[in-house]
Each structure stands twice: as C-alpha cells, then as structure tokens.
N, C-alpha and C positions, 0 to 999 in steps of 0.2 A: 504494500500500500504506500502510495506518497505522500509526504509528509505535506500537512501544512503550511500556504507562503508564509516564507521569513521575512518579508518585506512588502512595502504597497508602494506605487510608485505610480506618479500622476498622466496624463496621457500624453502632455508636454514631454517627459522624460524617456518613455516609452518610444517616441517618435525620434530623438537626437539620439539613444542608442540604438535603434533600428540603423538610422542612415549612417551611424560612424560607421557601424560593422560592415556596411555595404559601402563603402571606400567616402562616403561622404563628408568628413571631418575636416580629409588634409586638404589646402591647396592644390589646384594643377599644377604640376611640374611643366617649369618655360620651355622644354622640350622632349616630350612622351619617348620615350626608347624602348626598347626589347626587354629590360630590365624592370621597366612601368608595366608592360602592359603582361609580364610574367606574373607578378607580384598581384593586378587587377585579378588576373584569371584564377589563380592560387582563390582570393578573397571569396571570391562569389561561385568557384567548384564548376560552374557551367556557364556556357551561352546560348541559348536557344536558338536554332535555327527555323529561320519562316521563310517560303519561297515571296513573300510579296517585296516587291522592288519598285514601289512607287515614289519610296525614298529613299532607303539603302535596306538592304538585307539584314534581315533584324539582328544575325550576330555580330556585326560588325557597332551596332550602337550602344551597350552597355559600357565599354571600352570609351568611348567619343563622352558619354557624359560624364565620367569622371577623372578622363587623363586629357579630354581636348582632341585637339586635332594632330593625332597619331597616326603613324603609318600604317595604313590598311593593308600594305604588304605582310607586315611584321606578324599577322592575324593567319594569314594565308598561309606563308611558309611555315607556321608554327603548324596548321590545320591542315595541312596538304603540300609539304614537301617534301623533300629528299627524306629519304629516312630518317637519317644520321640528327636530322634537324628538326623533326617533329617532336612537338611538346604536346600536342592537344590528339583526342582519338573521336570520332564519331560513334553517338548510342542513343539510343530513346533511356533518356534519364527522368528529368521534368517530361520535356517529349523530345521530337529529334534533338540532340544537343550536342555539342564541342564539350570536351573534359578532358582536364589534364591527364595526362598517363595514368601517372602514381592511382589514379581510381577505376581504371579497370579491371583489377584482381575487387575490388568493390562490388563490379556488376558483373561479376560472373555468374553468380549464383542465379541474376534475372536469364542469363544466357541457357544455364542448364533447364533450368523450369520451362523455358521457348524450347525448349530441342528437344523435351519431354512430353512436350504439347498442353502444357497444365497453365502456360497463358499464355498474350497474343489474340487478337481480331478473330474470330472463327472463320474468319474465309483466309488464314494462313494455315492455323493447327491441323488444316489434315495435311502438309510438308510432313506434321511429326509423325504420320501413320500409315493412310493410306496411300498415299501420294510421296509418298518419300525418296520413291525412287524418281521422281522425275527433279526433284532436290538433289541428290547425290548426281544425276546425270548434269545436272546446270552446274552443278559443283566442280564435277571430273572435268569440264569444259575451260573454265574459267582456270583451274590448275594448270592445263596443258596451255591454253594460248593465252595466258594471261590479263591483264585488269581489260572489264568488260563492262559497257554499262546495260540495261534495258535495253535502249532501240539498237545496241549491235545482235541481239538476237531476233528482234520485232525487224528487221528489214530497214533496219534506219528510221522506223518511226519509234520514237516514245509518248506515252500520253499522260498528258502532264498533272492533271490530280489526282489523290489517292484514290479518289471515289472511281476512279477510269481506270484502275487498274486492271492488268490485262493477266493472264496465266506468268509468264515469265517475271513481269514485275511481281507479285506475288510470290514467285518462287524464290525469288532472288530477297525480297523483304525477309519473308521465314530464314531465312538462311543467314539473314545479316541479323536479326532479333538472336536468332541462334547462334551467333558468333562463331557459325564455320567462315563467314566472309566478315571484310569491314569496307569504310570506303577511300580507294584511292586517291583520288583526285574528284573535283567536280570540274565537269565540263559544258560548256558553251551556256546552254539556260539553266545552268545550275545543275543540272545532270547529272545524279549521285556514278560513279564509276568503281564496281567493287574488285574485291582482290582478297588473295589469303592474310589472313592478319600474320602470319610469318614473312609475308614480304612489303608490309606496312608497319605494323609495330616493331618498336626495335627489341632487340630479343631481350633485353635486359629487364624490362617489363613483363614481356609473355613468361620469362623464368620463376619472378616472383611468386611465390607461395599462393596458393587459391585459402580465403579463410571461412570456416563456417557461416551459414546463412546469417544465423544469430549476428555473430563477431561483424559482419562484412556490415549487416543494415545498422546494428549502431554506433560504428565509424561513419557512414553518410547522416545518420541523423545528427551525431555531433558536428560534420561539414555543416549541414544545413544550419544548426544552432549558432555555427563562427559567423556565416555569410547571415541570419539574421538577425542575431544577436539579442535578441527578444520575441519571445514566437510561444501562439497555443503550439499544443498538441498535433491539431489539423495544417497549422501553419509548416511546422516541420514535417507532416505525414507527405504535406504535398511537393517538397521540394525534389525530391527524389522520387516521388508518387510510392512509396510503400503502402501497404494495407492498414487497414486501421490495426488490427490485430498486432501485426508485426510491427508495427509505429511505437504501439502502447507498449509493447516491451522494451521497444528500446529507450525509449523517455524513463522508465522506470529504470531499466539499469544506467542511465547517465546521473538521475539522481540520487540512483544508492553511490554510483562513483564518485557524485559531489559535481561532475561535469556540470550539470543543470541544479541550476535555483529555483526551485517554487516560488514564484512570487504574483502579488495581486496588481493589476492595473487596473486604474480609476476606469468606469464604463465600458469595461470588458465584462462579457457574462462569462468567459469560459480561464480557467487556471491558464497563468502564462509560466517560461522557462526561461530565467537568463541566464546566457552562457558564462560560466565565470571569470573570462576571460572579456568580457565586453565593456570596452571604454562607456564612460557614464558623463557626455561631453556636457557643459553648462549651455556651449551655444555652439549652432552649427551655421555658416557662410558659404550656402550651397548657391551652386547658378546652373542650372542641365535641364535640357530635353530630354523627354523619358520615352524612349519606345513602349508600344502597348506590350512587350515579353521582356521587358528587364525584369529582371528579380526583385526591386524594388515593388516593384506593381502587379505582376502577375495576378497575384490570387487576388480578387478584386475587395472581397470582403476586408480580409487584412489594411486593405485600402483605404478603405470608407474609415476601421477603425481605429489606425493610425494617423488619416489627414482629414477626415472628415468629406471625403471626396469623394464620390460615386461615379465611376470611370465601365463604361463599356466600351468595347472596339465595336464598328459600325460598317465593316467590309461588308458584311454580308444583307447588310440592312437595307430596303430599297431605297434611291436616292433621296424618296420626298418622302420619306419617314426618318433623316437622318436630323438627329439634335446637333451636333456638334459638329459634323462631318466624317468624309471616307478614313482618312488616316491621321488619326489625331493623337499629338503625345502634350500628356502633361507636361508642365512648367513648373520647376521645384526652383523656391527662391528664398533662401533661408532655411527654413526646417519647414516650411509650409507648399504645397501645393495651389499653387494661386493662378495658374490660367489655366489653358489647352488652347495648342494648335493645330489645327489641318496644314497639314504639310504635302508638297509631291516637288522630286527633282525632276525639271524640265531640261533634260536630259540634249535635246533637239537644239531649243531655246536656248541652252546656257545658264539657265535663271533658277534657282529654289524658290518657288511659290509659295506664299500663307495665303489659303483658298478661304481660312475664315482663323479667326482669334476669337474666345473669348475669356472675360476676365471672370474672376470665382468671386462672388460677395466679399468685401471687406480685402481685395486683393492690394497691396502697399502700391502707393502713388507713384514708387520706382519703378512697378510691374514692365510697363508698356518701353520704357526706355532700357533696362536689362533682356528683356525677352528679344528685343531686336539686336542688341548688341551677341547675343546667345545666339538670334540666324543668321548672321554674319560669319560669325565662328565655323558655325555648322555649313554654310556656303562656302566659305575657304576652303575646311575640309573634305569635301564634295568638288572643290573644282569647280563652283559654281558664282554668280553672282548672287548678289543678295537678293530678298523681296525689296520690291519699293516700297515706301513706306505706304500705309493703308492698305497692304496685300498686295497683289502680283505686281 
C-alpha cells in the first residue's frame, strides 16, 4: 500500500517543476550543439514522430522549443545515420517514437509480447500465428537484399496512412513491433525503410542484458517521472503507455524505493508523485512554441491541470467546425500558457504563416510582442521569412 502524501504543494508549484524537469528552467544556449541537443533527448526519453508536415515534423520541435534554432541535421544523423553515429532507435513507445539507445533493452519485453501475438492492432497479431510464414518470408527477403521499404515490394507504390495499409505494410509493421526488423533510414515522404536491427543498432546495445518485464517497466516509469517530474499515476502510465496494472506496480515499487514522493497538489483529484530528484524552481523565464506531441502537452488532461488550458488538435476537425485552427501550438511564456497559434510553413512562398492567433484570458501585455519575436526565431530556423505582422 502507499503511503500517505508527505507534502501539499500549490498548482503554481506543480507547474514550475513540471517545466524545469522538461528542460524548461535553463536559458537557451547562444549556440545549440550535439552536446544540447544529446542532453534535450536524454531529458525527455523520446520524440514522437507524426507524418504531418504542414510545419515541420513533429520530432524535430520538442528540441526547437527549448534549445532554439539547432541543427536539424544533428537530429537526423543521430536518428538515421551511419551506424557508428546513431544515438537514437525507432519504436512505438508513447507511439511511433525516437529513443535513445540505452532504452531499448527497456522495450524488449513490448517486443517479445508482439512476437507472441499477446499485443499489437488485430489486423497484425495473426504475423504471430497464422500468417507467420508470410513474416519470416518478408523477413528472409529483407536479410538477403537488404534495407527495404513498403513500396519496394508494392511495385513502387506505398500508401500512405495507416488506415490504407496494404498486406506487406502490415507484414512489415508486425515485424518491426516485433523487433525482428527496425528502421533504417527514412526516405523521400518520410518513408519508414526497414533492416535487421544487427545492421542498425550498434552491437554494443543489442549485447546489453534483456531485464525482467517487472525491472524493464519500472526503469521507464522512473524515465517518465525524471522527464515529468511531477505526474499522477495515469500521467506516468501514459508516457511509455504501460497498462494500468503494470503502471500500478511500478509506482508502488518506486515508492517503496523512495524514487517517488507521494504528495498532494492543490485541485488535483487524483495522488501525485514527485521525483526526488526534481528541481523545485521559485520562477520559471520560458518563451517556446509547443507542438501538439511535445511531452509537455500531450496528455491533454494533465494540461488543463497544470495551465488551466484546454488544448485539442483540430487536423481532423472539418474546416468550419475548427475553434482555433488546422495546426495550432500553444504559447508558453513564463510558466503560463497564454496564446495559440495556427501555424503552416509556406514552403513554395518562402514565408511561415500565422493563419490565426489567439490570446488566452488574462494573457500579459508582452504576449503579442514575445510570440512574434518566438516566429521569427522559428522562421530562421525553418529557413523561412517571418509572418507579417497581423498574420500572413
């Protein structure tokens, strides 16, 4: 049973150790290097990858809002280069995601339960049975002529959502959830291209020790606790998406290890956990563009009760049912969440667009002159011109 919080702590407080733990505290560095954006990725354990490109690729912006304008190479050849040079592996962690090496003996154990057929989309798990031989034949293929994406078997076509997926795409998913393949390289629209994880991971990793299910999931739930530093139960369950079951245990062995603090936050209904290790800043001097999949914001709940913000993405929403707009990233300015922008790079153009702004009740009078100074930044970065002021 868990003990009782040993402390109460106000929602002000709650909110400046949240964003310290998420890189939010320090300054940008006047010049982002391999070294920054090693130590970002370490922080926060993943990046989530999302194919929409109406502004930049969603893993490339958790990195941009709190080191700046870094080199988007430095992301790449970590994520998809030579061997020798890869820091980062691809895996449905949160969901598709970038992770550092050091945590894939972490998600082996998702890997074995995929190759068992015991989880995974039901239109993969029969790979694990009855269909398996048509898996070890994609398999045996990709061994002999090496890294291969979808459309070099489809005839050069691939189809591009998951929901279109074809027999081959599916074969090849099951088999990457299963960790007989990982992914090489991405090609041209993003194109996952896969390959044996012995000719992608460097073997010094694959040697590593596999550890019990137990062991593996409460190392990522204590990742998750570093990267949020104040988090329910659910809040940690989701970062790694573990089971409720298997969440609950590991929260309870972090705080018989002391890892995790019970403690109460003012207008929280449910027990929080801070990590023993989480800076308890007095003030935080934030200025960033939030993608809709940073780990700051994801879980949207945590959102609401953290900034007081009620944040949905709106891709999917019909045009004249959208409140805020297509692609819209919060405004962190301080410790508080105080606008949203509709953003699109106009790629054609030259130009980064704001399609619409707007300001959150009670947003500070600096708002409007910081936020643009922030899409300046973000058009540098981008290789873009700025918005004009009033939008495009």
């Amino acid at each position: 049973m868990i003990a009782p919080p040993k402390d109460q702590l106000s929602s002000a407080q709650a909110r400046r150790i949240a964003l310290a733990a998420q890189g939010f505290a320090a300054a940008r560095p006047p010049a982002p290097g391999a070294a920054h954006l090693r130590r970002t990725l370490a922080r926060l354990s993943l990046h989530q990858i999302d194919s929409v490109n109406v502004l930049a690729r969603a893993h490339y912006l958790p990195a941009f809002s709190r080191l700046g304008s870094y080199d988007r190479t430095l992301l790449e050849r970590a994520a998809w280069g030579k061997r020798s040079e890869r820091k980062l592996f691809e895996y449905w962690a949160h969901e598709a995601s970038l992770l550092p090496l050091e945590l894939h003996p972490l998600l082996r154990w998702r890997m074995a339960e995929a190759d068992s057929g015991a989880i995974g989309w039901s239109s993969l798990r029969a790979y694990a049975g009855e269909r398996r031989g048509e898996a070890e034949a994609t398999l045996a293929r990709i061994r002999a002529d090496g890294p291969l994406a979808a459309s070099d078997f489809e005839g050069g076509k691939s189809r591009s959502g998951w929901w279109e997926w074809g027999d081959t795409k599916r074969t090849l998913e099951w088999l990457f959830w299963a960790g007989h393949i990982t992914t090489s390289t991405r090609r041209g629209s993003f194109e996952r291209v896969y390959d044996l994880p012995e000719r992608v991971i460097p073997s010094a990793i694959l040697a590593l020790p596999t550890p019990a299910k137990a062991d593996a999931q409460r190392l990522l739930t204590e990742r998750a606790a570093q990267a949020l530093g104040i988090a329910t139960e659910s809040d940690l369950r989701d970062y790694f998406r573990l089971t409720p079951a298997d969440s609950k245990a590991a929260v309870a062995a972090l705080v018989e290890e002391g890892v995790l603090i019970p403690v109460a936050v003012a207008g929280w209904r449910n027990p929080a956990y801070l990590h023993r290790d989480a800076k308890r800043p007095r003030r935080i001097a934030a200025r960033a563009l939030l993608a809709p999949f940073d780990p700051l914001i994801w879980e949207r709940d945590r959102t609401e009760r953290l900034f007081g913000f009620r944040y949905r993405i709106e891709i999917y929403t019909p045009a004249d049912k959208r409140q805020h707009g297509y692609y819209v990233l919060p405004f962190l300015l301080g410790d508080r969440l105080v606008a949203r922008a509709d953003l699109k790079a106009d790629r054609q153009g030259g130009r980064l667009i704001a399609h619409a702004i707007h300001l959150e009740p009670g947003a500070p009078a600096e708002t409007i002159g910081e936020l643009h100074a922030e899409l300046e930044e973000m058009a540098r970065w981008l290789g873009l011109d700025p918005p004009r002021h009033g939008g495009e």
